[in-house]
N, C-alpha and C positions, 0 to 999 in steps of 0.2 A: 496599538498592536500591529505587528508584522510579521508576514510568514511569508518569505519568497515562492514565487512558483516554483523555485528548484527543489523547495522544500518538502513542495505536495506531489514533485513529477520529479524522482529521482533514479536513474539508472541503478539498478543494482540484478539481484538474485533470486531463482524462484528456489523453494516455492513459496514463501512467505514471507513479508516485509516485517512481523514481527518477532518473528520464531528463530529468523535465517540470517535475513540483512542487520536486526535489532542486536543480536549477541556477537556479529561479528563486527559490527561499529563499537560497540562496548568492550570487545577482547583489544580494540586497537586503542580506544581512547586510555586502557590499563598500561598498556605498554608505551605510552606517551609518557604516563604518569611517571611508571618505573624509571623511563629514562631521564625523568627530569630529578628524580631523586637520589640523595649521595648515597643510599646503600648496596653493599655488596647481593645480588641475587643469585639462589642457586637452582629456584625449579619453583613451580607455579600449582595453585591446584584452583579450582573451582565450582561451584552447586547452581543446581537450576530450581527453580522453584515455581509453586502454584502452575499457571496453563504451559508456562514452557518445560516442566517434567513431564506432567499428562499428556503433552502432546508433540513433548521435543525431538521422539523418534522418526514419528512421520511428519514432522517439518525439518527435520535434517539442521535441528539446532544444537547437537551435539558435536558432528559435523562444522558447522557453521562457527560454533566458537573454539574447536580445537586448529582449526584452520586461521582464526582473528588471531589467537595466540601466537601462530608460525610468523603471523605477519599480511596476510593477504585481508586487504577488504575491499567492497563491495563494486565501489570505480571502476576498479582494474580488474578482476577479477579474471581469471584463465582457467580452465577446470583442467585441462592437463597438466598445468605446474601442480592442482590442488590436488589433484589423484597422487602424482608422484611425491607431494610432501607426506600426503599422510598414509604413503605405504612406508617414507622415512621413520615420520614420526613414532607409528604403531612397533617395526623393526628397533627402534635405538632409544624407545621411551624418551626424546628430549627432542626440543622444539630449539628452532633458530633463530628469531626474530633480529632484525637489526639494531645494531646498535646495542646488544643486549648480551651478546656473546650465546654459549648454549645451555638452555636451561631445562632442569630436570620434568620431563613433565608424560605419565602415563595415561594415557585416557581412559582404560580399563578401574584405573585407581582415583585417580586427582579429579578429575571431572565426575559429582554425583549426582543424580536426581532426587529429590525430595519432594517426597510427594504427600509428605506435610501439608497444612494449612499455608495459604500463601503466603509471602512478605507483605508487611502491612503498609506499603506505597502502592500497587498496583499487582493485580494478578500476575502478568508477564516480569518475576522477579531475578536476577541471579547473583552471586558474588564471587569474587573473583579476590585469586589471594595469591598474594609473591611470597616464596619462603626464603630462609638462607641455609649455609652449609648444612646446618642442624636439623633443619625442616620445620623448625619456630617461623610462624608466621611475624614478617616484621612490613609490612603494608598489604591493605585490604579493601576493599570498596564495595558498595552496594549500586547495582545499574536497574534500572527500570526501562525495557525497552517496551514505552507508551503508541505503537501502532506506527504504521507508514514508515517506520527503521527511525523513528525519532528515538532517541535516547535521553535518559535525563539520570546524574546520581542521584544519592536517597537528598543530599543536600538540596540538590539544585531542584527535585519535584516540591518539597517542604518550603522553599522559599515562594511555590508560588507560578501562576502564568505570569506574569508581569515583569518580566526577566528579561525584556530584547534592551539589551541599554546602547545600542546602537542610534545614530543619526536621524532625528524627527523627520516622516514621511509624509508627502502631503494632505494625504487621505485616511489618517488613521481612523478606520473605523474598524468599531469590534462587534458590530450587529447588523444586522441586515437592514435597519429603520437606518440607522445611522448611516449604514450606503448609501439608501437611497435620497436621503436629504445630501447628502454630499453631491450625489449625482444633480439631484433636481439645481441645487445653489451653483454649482459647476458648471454645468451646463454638460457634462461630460459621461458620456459612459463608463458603464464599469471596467471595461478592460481598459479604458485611457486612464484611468485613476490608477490600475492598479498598474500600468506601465509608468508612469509616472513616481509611482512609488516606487518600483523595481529600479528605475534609471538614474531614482536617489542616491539608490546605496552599492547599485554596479556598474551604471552605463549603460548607455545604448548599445553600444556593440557586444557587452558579453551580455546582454537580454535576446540582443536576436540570435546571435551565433547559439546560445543554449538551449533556445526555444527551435532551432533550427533541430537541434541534435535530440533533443526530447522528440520530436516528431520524428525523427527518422530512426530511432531506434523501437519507438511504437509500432512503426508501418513495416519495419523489417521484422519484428517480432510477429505481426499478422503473416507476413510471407512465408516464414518458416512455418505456423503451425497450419498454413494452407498446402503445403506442400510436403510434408510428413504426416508418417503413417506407423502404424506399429501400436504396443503396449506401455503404457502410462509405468515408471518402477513402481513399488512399494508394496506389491502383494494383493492388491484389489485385482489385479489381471485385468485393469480400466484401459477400454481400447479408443485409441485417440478415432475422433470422429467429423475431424473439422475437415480435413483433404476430402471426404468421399464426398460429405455432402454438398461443399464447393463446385468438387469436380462435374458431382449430378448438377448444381444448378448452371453450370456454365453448359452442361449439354443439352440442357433445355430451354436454352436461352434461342429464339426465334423459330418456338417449334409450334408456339402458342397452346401449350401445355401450362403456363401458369395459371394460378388461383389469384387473386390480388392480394391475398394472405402473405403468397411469398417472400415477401418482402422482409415479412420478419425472420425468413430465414436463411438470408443474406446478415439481419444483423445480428442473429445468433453466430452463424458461422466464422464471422469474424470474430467475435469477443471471445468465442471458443477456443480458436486457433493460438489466441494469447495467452491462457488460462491453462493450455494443456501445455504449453512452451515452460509456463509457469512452472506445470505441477513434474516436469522433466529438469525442473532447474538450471531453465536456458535464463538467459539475459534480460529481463522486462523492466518497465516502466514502473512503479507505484504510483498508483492513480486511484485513491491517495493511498492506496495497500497494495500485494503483491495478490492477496486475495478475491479482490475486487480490478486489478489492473486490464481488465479485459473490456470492462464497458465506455470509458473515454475512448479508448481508439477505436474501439467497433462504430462508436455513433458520428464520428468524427471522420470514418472511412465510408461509411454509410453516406454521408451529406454529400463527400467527395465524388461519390462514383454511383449516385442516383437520387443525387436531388438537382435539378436543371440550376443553372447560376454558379455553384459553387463552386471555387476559387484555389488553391491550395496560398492564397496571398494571405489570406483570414484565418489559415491554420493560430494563429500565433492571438487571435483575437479571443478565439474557442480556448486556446488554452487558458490565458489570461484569466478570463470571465471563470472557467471552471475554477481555476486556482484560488479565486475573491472566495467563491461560494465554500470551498473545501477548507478554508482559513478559518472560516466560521464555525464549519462545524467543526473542527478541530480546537479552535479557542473555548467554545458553551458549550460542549458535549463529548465527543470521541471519535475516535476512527480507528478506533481497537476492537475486534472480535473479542478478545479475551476481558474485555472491559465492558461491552454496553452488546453484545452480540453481532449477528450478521446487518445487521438493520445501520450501524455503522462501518460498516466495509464495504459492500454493495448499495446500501441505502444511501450513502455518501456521496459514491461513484456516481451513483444515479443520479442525485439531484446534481452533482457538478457536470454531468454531459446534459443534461437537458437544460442547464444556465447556459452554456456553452452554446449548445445550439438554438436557442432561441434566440443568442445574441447574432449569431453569424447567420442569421434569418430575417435579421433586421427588426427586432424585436427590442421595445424600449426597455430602460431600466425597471420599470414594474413589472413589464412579463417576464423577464430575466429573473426577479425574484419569483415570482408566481409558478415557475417554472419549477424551478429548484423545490419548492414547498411544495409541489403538487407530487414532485417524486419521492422524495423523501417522504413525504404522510403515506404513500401507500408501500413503503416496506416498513412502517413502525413493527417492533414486538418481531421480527425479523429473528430467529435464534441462528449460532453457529455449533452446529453439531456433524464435521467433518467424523466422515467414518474411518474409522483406522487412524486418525488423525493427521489423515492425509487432504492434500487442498486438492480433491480430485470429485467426490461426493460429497455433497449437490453443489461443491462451488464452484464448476466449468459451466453448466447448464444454467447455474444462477447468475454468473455473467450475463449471460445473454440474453435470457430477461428482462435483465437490469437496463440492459440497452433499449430493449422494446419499452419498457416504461418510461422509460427516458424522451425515446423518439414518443410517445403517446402526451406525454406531460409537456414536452417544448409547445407541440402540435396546440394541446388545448388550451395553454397559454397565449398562445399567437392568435387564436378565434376573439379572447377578451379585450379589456382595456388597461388589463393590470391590478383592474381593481379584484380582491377576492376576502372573503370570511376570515381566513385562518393565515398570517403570518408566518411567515417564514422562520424567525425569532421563535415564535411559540411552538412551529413545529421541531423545532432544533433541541428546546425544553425539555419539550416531550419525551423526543429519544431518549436524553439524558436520563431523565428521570424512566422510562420503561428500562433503561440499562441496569438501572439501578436494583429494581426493583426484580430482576430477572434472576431467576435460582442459576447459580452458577454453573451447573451440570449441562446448563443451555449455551454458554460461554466461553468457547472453544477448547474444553478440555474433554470432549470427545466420552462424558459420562454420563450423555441423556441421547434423547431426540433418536435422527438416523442411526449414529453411532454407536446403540444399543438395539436397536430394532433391525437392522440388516443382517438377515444372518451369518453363518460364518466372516465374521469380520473380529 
């Protein structure tokens, strides 16, 4: 099994890696397809289904695939080219895509919600369909976008995880026992393995150049939401709150006015800043969601700029290590909201910042896993019930959190010897299985929990 870190830390769009980046990677793999195929196209239509109708408004996955369609995805992304398409689009009913010429396409009509029972591959369902002159559908696809903008057709989820038919890596492992016998026989830590695996299949130079850019696009995503202020869009009138309290902790900084608590809200404030960058659909990281992208670089800015020693040489160590853990759980369980709840999208997050950071603590490969299980077991049964179906309540504030259990779990890890009760592996299980078992309405379609109980919403 292999899952690059680029896989689980990938630049894209807020406010959601599943809703947003997932339908706009899939509006472009359609238009790949189209282009590889002899037939004449005259206009495109397409359905969202299960969590992405219930909640495609407020993740702007309407949006998000009427945009995949023109041609733009997630990489490159410009919100001014995308404003200016899609006041074209809206005015001329017909999208441009390259290589495609211009094809008929109203979003008012062609793009529907269905708010049906889900497609039977994964909640997060939609399909996507090319017509010709006549408006006969003559090619069609089913995409499933499964959490962190990963995509998979209805084929390729059916055939299986077992799919990477790519070049043997030296450390294939797919469970957390299995790391750690790798490590122990190796003699190597986890981030050397999983650099070594990375260096297998891209090199050294585009590992660090990428890991260079994933960090700096984390760190500049903290800066903007440290220094911005204002009202969050989508109708909650959620007022961003990372700049004040920043700004308060910087002016109480040598007045000896803190509490030792404070601390934690330093690493709220950061995780916040990314979370509300998010929920304004600026530029972020998925780590390993759009939803959760806030706790990796909060605890990783955190170590940076107040923990004595820490390095920015080690950035790339913490990444690593968090990426090993995020692999896992995305292999045995999920890191979909819409699939297993909050519990894998923050819960995720969390155990991979506090692998992360135990590592760049000096912390052996058993506390590194013990780490990771210790955060992960305390957000199990985690529901995602964004109100409005916006990533703005409780999942700014549930970043930050996520960080503090994070830094609380590295910490209590670091006290042991590694040894502990419960597996890492069996708490991965577990998630799976409370995912499983979770009434749907808990499962980001915005139809139980906060998102019925807040009022006016």
């Amino acid at each position: 099994m292999f899952l690059s870190v680029f896989e689980m830390f990938k630049v894209g769009i807020g406010p959601s890696s599943s809703h947003t980046m997932g339908p706009m990677v899939a509006a472009a793999r359609f238009l790949d397809r189209m282009r590889a195929s002899p037939f004449d196209f005259a206009g495109l239509r397409g359905s969202l289904h299960g969590s992405l109708a219930f909640t495609g408004v407020g993740h702007a996955t309407d949006r998000a695939t009427i945009l995949g369609l023109a041609g733009f995805v997630p990489e490159t992304y410009d919100n001014d080219a995308a404003e200016a398409a899609l006041s074209d689009i809206r005015a001329t009913k017909t999208v441009r895509p390259d290589g495609l010429g211009a094809l008929q396409f109203d979003p008012a009509h062609d793009l529907t919600f269905d708010y049906g029972p889900p497609l039977p591959g994964h909640a997060n369902g939609m399909i996507l369909m090319a017509t010709d002159a006549q408006g006969d559908v003559i090619l069609q696809e089913t995409y499933y976008s499964i959490g962190g903008g990963f995509v998979m057709t209805e084929d390729e989820l059916a055939a299986g995880k077992d799919t990477d038919d790519g070049p043997p890596v030296p450390y294939p492992f797919k469970s957390a026992a299995e790391m750690l016998e790798m490590a122990h026989s190796s003699g190597k830590t986890i981030a050397q393995m999983k650099t070594a695996n990375e260096i297998s299949r891209g090199g050294d130079q585009s590992l660090k150049s990428g890991l260079t850019r994933i960090w700096q696009v984390m760190d500049d995503c903290i800066e903007r939401g440290l220094s911005t202020d204002g009202i969050l869009p989508g109708g909650l009138k959620v007022k961003r709150r990372a700049k004040g309290i920043h700004d308060a902790l910087l002016a109480e900084r040598g007045m000896n006015l803190n509490a030792p608590h404070t601390i934690n809200d330093w690493m709220s404030t950061y995780a916040m800043a990314v979370n509300e960058e998010n929920a304004a659909g600026g530029q972020v990281v998925t780590a390993p969601t759009n939803g959760a992208a806030g706790v990796v670089p909060a605890v990783i800015r955190y170590w940076l700029d107040h923990v004595p020693g820490a390095t920015p040489a080690r950035v790339d160590e913490f990444l690593l290590t968090a990426a090993a853990i995020g692999g896992l759980v995305k292999y045995n369980a999920s890191i979909s909201g819409a699939e297993a709840g909050c519990q894998a999208e923050v819960g995720s997050a969390s155990a991979m910042a506090a692998a992360g950071l135990a590592a760049v603590m000096g912390g052996t490969p058993e506390q590194v896993e013990n780490a990771a299980e210790i955060a992960l077991e305390h957000h199990l049964g985690m529901s995602c019930d964004p109100v409005k179906g916006l990533v703005q309540v409780p999942c700014i504030e549930r970043n930050g959190l996520g960080a503090i259990k994070a830094v609380s779990a590295a910490s209590l890890s670091l006290r042991g010897d590694g040894t502990h009760l419960v597996p890492l592996d069996a708490c991965i299980e577990t998630m799976r299985q409370t995912g499983a078992d979770m009434s749907e309405k808990y499962k980001e379609t915005s139809l139980g929990g906060l998102a019925t109980n807040v009022p006016n919403c």
